[in-house]
C-alpha positions as a Markdown table, in Angstrom:
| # | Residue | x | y | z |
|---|---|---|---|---|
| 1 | Unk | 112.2 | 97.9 | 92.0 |
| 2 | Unk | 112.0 | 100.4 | 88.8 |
| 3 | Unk | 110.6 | 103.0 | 91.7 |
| 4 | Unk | 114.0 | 102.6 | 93.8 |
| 5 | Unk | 111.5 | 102.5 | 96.3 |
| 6 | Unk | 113.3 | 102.2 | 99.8 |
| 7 | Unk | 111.2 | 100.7 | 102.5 |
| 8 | Unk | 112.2 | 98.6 | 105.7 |
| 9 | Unk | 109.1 | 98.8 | 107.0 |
| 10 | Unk | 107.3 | 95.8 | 105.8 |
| 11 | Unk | 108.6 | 93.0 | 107.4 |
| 12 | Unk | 106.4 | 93.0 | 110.1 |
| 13 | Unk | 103.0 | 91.8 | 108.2 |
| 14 | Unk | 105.1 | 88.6 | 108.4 |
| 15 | Unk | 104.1 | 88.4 | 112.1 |
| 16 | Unk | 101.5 | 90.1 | 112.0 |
| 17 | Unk | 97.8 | 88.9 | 111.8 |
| 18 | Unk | 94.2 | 90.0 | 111.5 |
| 19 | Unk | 91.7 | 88.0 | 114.3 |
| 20 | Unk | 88.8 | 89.9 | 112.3 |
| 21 | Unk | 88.4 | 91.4 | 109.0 |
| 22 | Unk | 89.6 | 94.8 | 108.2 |
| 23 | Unk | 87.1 | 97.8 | 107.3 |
| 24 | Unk | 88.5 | 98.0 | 104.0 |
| 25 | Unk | 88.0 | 94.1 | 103.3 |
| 26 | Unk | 84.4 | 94.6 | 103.6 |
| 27 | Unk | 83.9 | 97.8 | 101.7 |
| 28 | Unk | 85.7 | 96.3 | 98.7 |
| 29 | Unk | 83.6 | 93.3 | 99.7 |
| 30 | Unk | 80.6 | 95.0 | 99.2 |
| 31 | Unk | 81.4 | 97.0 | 96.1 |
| 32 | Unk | 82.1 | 93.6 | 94.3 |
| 33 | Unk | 79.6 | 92.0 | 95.2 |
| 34 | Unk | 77.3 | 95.1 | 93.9 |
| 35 | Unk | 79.4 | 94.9 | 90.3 |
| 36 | Unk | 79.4 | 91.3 | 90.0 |
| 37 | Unk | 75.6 | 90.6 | 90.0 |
| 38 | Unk | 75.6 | 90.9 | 85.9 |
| 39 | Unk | 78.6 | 87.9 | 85.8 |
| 40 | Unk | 78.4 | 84.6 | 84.7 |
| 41 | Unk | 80.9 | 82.0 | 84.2 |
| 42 | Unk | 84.2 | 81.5 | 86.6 |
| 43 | Unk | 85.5 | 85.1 | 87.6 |
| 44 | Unk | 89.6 | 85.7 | 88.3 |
| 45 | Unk | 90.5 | 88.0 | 91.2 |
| 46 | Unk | 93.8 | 88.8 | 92.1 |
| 47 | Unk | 95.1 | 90.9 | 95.6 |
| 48 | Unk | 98.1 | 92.5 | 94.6 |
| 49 | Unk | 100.5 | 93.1 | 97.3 |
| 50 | Unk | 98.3 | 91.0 | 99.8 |
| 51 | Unk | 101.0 | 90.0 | 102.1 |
| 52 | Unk | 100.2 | 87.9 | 104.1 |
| 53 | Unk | 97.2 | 86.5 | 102.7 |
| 54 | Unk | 94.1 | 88.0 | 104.7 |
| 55 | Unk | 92.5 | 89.6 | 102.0 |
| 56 | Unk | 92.4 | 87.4 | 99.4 |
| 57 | Unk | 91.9 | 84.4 | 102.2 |
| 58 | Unk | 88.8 | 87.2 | 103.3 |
| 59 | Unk | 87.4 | 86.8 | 99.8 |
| 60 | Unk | 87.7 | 82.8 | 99.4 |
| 61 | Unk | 85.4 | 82.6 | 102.4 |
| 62 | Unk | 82.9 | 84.9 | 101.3 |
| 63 | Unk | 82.4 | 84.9 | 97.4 |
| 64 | Unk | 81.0 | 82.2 | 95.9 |
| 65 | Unk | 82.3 | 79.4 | 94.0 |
| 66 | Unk | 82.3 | 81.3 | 90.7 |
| 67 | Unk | 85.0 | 83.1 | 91.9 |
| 68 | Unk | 88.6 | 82.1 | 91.2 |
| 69 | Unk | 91.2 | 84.1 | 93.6 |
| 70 | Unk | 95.0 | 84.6 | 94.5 |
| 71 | Unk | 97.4 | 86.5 | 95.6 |
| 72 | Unk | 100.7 | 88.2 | 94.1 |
| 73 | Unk | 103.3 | 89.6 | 96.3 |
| 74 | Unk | 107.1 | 90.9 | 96.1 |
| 75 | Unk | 108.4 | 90.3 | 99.5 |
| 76 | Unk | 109.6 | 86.2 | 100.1 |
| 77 | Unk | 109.0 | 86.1 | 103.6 |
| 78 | Unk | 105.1 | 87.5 | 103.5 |
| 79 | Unk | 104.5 | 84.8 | 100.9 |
| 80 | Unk | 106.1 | 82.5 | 102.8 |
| 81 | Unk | 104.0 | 83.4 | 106.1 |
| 82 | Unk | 100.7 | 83.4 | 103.7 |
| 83 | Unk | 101.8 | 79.6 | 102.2 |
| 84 | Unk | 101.9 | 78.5 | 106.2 |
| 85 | Unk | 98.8 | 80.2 | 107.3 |
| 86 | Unk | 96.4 | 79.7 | 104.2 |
| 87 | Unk | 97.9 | 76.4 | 102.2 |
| 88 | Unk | 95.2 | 76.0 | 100.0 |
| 89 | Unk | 95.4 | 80.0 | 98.7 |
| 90 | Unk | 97.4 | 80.2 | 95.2 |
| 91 | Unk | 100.2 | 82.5 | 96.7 |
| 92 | Unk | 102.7 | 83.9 | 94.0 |
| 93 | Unk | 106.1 | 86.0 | 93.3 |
| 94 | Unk | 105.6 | 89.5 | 91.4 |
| 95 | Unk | 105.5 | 93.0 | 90.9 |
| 96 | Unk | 103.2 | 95.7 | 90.5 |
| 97 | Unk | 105.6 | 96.9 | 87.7 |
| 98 | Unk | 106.5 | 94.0 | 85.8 |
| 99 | Unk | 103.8 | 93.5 | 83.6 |
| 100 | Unk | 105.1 | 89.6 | 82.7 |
| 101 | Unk | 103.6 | 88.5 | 86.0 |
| 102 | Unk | 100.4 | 88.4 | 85.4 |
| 103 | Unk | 98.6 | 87.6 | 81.5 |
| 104 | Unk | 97.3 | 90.6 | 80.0 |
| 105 | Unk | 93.4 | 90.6 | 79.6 |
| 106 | Unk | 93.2 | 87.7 | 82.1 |
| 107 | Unk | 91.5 | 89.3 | 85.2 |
| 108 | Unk | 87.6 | 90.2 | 86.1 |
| 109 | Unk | 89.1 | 92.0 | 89.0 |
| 110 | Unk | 92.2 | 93.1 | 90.5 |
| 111 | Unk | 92.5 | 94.2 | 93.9 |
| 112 | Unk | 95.2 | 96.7 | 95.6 |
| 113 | Unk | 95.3 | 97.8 | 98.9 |
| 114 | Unk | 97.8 | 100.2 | 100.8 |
| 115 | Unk | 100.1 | 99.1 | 97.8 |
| 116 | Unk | 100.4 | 102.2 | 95.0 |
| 117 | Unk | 101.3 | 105.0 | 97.8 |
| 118 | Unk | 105.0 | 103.5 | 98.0 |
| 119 | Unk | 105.5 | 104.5 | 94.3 |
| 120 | Unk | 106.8 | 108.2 | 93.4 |
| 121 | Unk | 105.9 | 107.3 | 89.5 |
| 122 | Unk | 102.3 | 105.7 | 88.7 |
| 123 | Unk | 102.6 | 105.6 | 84.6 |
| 124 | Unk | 104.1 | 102.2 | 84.5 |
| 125 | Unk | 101.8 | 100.5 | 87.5 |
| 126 | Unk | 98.5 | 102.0 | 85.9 |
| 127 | Unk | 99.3 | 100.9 | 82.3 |
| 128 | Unk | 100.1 | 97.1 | 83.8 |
| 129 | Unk | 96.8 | 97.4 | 86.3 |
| 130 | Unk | 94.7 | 97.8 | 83.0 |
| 131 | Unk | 96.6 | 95.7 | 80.7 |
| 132 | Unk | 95.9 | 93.2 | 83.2 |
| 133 | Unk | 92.3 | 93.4 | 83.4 |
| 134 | Unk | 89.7 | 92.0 | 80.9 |
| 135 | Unk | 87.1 | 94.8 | 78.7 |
| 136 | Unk | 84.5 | 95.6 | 81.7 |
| 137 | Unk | 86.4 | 94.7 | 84.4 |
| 138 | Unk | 87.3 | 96.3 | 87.6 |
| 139 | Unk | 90.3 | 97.4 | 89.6 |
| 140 | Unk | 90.0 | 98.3 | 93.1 |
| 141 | Unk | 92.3 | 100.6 | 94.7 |
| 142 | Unk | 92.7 | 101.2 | 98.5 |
| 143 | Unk | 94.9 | 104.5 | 99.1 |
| 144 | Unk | 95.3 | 108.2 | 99.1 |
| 145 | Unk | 93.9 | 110.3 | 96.8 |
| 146 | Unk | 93.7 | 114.1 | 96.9 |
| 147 | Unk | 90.9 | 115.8 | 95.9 |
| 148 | Unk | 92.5 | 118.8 | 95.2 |
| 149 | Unk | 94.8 | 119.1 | 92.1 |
| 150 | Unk | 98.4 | 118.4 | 93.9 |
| 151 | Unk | 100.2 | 115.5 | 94.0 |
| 152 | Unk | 102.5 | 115.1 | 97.0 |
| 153 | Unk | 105.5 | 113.2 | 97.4 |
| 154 | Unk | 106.6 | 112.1 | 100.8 |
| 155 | Unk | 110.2 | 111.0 | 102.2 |
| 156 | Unk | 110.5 | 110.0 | 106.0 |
| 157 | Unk | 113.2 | 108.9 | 108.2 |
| 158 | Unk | 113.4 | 108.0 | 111.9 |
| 159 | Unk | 115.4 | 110.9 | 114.2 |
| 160 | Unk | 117.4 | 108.3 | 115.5 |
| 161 | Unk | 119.3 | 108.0 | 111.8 |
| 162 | Unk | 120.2 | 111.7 | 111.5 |
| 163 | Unk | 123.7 | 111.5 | 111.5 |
| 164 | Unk | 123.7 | 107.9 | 109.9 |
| 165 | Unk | 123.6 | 107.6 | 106.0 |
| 166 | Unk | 120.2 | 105.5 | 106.4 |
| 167 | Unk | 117.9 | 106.8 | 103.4 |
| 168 | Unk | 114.3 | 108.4 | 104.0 |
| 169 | Unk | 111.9 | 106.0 | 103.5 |
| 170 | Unk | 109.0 | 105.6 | 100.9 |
| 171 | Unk | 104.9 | 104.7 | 101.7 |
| 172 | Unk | 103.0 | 107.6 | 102.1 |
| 173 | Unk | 102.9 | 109.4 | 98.9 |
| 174 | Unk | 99.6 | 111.2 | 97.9 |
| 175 | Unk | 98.6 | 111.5 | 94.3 |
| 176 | Unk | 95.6 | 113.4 | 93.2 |
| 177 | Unk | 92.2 | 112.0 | 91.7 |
| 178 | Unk | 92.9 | 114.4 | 88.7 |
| 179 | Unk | 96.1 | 113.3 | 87.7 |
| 180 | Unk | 94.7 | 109.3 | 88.7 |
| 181 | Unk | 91.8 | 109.9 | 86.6 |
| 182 | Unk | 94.5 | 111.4 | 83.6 |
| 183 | Unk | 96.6 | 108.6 | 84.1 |
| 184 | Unk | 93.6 | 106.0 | 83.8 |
| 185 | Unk | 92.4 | 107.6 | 80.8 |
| 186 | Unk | 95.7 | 107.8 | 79.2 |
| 187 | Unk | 96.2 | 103.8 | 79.5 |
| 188 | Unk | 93.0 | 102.7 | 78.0 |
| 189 | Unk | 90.8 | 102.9 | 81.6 |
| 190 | Unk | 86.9 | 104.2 | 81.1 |
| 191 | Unk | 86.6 | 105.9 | 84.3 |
| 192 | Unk | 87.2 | 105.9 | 87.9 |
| 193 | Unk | 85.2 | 106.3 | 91.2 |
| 194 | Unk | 86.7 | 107.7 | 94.1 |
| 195 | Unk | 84.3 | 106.2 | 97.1 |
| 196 | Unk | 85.3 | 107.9 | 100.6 |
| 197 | Unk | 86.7 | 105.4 | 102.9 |
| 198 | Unk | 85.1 | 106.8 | 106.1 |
| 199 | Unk | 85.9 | 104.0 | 109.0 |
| 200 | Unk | 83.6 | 103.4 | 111.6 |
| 201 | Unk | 85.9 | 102.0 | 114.4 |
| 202 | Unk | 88.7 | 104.0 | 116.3 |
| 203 | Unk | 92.6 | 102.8 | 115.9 |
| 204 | Unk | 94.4 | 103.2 | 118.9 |
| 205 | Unk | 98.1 | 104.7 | 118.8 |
| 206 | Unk | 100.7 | 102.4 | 118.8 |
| 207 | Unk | 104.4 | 102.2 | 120.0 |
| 208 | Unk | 105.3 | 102.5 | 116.5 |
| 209 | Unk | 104.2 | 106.2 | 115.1 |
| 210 | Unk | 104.5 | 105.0 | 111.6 |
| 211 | Unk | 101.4 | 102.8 | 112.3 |
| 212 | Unk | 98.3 | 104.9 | 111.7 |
| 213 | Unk | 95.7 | 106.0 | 114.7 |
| 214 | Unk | 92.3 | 107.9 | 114.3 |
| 215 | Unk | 91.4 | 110.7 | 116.1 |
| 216 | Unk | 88.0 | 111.8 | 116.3 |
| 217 | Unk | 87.2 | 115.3 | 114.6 |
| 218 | Unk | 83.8 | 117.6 | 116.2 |
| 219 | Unk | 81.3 | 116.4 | 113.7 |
| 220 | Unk | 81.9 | 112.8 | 114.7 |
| 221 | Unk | 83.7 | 111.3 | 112.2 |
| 222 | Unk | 87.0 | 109.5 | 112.3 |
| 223 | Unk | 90.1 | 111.0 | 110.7 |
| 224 | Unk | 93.4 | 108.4 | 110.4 |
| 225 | Unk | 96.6 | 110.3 | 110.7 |
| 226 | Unk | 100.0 | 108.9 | 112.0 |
| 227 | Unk | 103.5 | 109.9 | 113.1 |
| 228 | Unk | 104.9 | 111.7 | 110.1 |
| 229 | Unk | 102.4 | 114.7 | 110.4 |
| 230 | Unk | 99.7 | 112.8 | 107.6 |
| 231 | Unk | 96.2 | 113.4 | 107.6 |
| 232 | Unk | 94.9 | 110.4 | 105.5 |
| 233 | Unk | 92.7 | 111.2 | 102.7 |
| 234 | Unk | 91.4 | 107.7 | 102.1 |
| 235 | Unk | 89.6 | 106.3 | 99.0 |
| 236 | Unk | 88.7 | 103.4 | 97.3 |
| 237 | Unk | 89.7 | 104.0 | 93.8 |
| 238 | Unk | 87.4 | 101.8 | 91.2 |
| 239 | Unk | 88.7 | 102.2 | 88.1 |
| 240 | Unk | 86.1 | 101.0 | 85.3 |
| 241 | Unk | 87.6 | 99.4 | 82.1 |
């Protein structure tokens, strides 16, 4: 990848698979369904980065027929594990920053979840996101976004590989909505909305720290942290072309 992202983290969304649908599928659920009402005519969707498959399988079941929707994903082995589960979901090869992979101005709506925090640069992956996505469409984002001005790069490495020459790992990286909304604007984007991603259910801790958890704070609500010292600010980014 351009990024020289370094990530070994991944492979186990091969094996791994959701019995019921993630809070974040139905909040971007929802916020389609609420942009969508004004559409006529068939309507392109594709999950970027959807490993697996559940998202984008999530949607097939639940939009209507209008609706025409895929997947695009890097990694071999995830598409390979989403071809076996869902054969009858269109399931394809590409990158986020190779703007050959998908037509420009072909997309109603383009979906990304836990996807853009990998990247230390966001100029290239923006400008293909929009290029992508037809006048008046919509690009949903699920990550981190910092509502105050910083951006924050973030490196991690397992204790275990101190005095090995294994490299600190990418994923977690936390740009702000300012310089999101700059970068938006900059490639051609109207606006953005940042909607909170509050979740309503608690994560339990896992034996692998990398994997998030939530712990509950005194007002009630959830806040998802995990191993590296990360308190998640989580948003749904809908950028508005």
């Amino acid at each position: 990848m351009k990024n020289q992202v370094y990530r070994n983290h991944d492979s186990f969304y091969a094996n791994e698979h959701n019995v019921k649908p993630k809070e974040t599928f139905l909040t971007i659920f929802n916020l389609i369904k609420e942009t969508v009402k004004n559409k006529s005519g068939n309507i392109k969707l594709i999950d970027i980065g959807c490993a697996t498959g559940d998202f984008p399988a999530f949607l097939v079941e639940n939009l209507d027929s209008r609706f025409d929707i895929s997947g695009m994903e890097y990694l071999q082995s995830l598409i390979d594990s989403a071809n076996s589960r869902f054969p009858n979901l269109n399931v394809f090869q590409g990158s986020i920053e190779e703007k050959k992979c998908i037509e420009s101005n072909s997309c109603d709506y383009i979906t990304v979840l836990g996807v853009i925090s990998i990247f230390d640069q966001l100029d290239e992956i923006v400008s293909n996101l929009i290029s992508w996505v037809k006048p008046g469409g919509r690009i949903f984002i699920h990550g981190m976004f910092n509502p105050e001005p910083f951006d924050v790069l973030v490196k991690y490495r397992n204790s275990s590989m101190i005095f090995t020459n294994e490299k600190y790992e990418n994923g977690w990286n936390i740009i702000s909505q300012d310089s999101f909304l700059q970068l938006v604007h900059k490639y051609g984007g109207k606006d953005v909305l940042f909607h909170p991603f509050n979740i309503s259910i608690d994560l339990p801790k896992k034996d692998d720290p990398i994997r998030s958890w939530t712990e509950k704070l005194e007002n009630g609500e959830r806040q998802i942290v995990n191993g590296i010292c990360l308190k998640q600010p989580q948003f749904i980014a809908e950028i508005i072309c």
